[in-house]
DRENDOKOL-481475 format. One record per residue: x, y, z of N, C-alpha, C, CB in turn; residue in three letters; residue number from 1. Coordinates in steps of 0.05 Angstrom, whole numbers. Glycine has a CB too. Layout:
<rs>
((X,Y,Z),(X,Y,Z),(X,Y,Z),(X,Y,Z),"ala",NUM)
...
</rs>
This chain:
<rs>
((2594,-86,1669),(2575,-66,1659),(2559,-56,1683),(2557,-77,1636),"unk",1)
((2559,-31,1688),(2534,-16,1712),(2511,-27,1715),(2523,11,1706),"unk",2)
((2500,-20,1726),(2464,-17,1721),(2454,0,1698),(2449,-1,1748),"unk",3)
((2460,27,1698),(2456,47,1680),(2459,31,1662),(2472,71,1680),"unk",4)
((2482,27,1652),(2488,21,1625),(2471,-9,1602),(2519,16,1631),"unk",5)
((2472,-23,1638),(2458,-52,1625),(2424,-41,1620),(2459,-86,1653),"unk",6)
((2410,-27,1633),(2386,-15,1629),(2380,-8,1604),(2383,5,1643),"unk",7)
((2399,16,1594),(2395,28,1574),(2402,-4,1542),(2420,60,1579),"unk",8)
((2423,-18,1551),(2420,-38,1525),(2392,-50,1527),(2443,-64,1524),"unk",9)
((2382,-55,1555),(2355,-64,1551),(2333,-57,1540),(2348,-68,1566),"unk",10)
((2339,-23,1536),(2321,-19,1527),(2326,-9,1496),(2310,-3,1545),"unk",11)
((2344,-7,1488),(2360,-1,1460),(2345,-37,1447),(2409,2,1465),"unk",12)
((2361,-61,1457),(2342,-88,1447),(2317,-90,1452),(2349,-113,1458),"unk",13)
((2297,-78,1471),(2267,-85,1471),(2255,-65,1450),(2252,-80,1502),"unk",14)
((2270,-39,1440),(2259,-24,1416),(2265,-45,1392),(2275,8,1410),"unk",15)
((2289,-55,1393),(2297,-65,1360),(2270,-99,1368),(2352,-78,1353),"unk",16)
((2268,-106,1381),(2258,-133,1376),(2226,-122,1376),(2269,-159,1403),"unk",17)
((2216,-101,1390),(2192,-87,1376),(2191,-81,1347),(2188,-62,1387),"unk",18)
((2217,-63,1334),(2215,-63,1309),(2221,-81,1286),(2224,-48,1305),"unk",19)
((2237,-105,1300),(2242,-127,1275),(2223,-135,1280),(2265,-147,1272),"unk",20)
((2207,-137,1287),(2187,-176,1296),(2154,-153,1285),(2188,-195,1357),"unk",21)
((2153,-118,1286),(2133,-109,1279),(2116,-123,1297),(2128,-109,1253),"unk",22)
((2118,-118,1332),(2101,-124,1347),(2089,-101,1355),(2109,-138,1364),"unk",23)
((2062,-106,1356),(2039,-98,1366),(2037,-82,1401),(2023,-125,1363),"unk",24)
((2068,-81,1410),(2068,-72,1436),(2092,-48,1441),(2071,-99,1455),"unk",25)
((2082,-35,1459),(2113,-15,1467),(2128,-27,1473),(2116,6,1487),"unk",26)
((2155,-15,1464),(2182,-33,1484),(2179,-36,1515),(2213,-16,1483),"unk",27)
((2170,-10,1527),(2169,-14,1547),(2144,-31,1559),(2175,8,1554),"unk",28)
((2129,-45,1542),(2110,-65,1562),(2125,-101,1568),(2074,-70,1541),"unk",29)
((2149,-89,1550),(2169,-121,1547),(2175,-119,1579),(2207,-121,1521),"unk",30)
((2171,-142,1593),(2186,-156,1613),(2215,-163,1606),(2172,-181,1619),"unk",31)
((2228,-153,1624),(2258,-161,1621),(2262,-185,1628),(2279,-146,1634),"unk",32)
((2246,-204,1639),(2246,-234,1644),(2233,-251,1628),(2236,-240,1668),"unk",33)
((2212,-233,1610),(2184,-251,1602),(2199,-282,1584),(2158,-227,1575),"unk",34)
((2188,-293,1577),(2197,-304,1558),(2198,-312,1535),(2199,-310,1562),"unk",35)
((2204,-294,1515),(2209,-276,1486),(2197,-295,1467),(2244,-268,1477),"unk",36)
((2206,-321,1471),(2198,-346,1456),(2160,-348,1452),(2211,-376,1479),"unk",37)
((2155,-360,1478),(2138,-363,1487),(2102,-338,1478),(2153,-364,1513),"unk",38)
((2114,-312,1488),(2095,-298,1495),(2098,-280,1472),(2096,-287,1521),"unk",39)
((2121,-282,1453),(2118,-261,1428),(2123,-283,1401),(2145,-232,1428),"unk",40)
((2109,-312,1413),(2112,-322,1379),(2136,-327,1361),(2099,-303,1362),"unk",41)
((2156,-323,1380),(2179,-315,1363),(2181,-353,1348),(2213,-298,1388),"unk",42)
((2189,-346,1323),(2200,-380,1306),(2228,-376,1293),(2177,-391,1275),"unk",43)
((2237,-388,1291),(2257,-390,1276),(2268,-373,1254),(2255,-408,1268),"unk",44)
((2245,-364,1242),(2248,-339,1222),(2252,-309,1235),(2221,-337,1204),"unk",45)
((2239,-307,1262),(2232,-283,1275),(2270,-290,1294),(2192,-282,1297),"unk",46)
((2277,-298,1299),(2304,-310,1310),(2322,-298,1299),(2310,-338,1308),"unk",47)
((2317,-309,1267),(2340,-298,1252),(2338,-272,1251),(2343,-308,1227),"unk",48)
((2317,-258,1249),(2311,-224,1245),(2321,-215,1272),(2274,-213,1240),"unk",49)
((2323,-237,1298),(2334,-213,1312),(2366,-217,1312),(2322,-210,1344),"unk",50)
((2374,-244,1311),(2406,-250,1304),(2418,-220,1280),(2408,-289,1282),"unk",51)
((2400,-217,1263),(2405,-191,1246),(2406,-169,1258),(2387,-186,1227),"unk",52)
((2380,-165,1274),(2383,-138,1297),(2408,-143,1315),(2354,-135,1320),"unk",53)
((2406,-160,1325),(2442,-154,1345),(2458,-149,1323),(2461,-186,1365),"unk",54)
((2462,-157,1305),(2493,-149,1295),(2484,-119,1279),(2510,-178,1268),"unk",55)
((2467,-110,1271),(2470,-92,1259),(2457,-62,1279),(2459,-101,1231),"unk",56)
((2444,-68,1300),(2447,-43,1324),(2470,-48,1337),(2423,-43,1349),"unk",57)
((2486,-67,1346),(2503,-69,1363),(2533,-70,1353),(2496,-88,1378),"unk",58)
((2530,-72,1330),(2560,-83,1320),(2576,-99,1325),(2575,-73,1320),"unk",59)
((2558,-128,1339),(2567,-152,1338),(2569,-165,1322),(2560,-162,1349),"unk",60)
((2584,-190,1309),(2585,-208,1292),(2576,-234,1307),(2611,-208,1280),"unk",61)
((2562,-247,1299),(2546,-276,1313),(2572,-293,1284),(2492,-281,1306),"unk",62)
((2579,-318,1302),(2590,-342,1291),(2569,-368,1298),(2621,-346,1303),"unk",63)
((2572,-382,1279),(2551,-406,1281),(2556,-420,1313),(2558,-432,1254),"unk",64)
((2578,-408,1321),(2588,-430,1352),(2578,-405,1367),(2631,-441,1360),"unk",65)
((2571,-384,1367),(2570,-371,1383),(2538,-369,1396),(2582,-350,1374),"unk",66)
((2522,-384,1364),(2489,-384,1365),(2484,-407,1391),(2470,-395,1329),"unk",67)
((2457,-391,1406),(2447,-421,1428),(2423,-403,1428),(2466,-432,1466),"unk",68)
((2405,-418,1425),(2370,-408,1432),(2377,-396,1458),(2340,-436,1436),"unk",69)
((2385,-408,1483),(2383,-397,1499),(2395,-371,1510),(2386,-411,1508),"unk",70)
((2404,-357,1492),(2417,-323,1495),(2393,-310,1486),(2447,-313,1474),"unk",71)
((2363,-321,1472),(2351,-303,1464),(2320,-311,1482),(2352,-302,1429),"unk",72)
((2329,-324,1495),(2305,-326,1520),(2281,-313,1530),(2314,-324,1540),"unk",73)
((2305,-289,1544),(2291,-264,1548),(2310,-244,1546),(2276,-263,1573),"unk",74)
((2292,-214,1546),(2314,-194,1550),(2341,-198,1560),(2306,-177,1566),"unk",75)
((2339,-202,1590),(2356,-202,1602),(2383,-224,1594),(2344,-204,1624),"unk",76)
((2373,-245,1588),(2391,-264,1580),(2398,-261,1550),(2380,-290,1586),"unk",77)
((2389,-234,1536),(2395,-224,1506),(2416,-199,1510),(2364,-212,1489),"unk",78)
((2413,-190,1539),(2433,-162,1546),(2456,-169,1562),(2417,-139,1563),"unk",79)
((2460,-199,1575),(2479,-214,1584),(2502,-225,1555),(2462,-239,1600),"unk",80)
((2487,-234,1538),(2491,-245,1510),(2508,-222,1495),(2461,-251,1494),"unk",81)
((2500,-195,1492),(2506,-171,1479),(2526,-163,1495),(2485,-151,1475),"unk",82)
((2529,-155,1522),(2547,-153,1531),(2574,-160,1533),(2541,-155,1542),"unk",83)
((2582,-189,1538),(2596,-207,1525),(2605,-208,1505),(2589,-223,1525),"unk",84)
((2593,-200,1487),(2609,-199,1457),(2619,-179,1456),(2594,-202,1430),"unk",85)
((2601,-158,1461),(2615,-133,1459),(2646,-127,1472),(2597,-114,1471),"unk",86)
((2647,-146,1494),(2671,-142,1508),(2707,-138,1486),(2670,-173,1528),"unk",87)
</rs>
């Protein structure tokens, strides 16, 4: 995947995880490194809302083997994650 291209998913997932999670910030104040866990509260319930946002902006299907906390880290390691499947 380009630059261009990986940019733009980044910023296609920092809108949807602004609008599932109904955070209080622009997409664009998301750090593409920050760490998503940590600095946006995210729990287990807010997880699953974005496991829902990937498959239904991206038209991925998530399998229980395919779930690992660590693809939803941060951006970047959520647009590495998307990528990949999409393949």
């Amino acid at each position: 995947m380009n630059t261009d291209t990986m940019n733009q998913l980044k910023t296609r997932l920092k809108k949807m995880i602004v609008e599932r999670l109904f955070l209080a910030v622009a997409p664009s104040d998301i750090a593409d490194d920050a760490p998503l866990m940590e600095t946006y509260d995210i729990d287990s319930v807010a997880l699953f809302e974005l496991v829902v946002g990937l498959e239904d902006e991206f038209g991925i299907s998530l399998e229980d083997a395919d779930f690992q906390v660590s693809a939803f880290q941060t951006v970047n390691s959520m647009a590495d994650f998307v990528s990949k499947k999409a393949e």
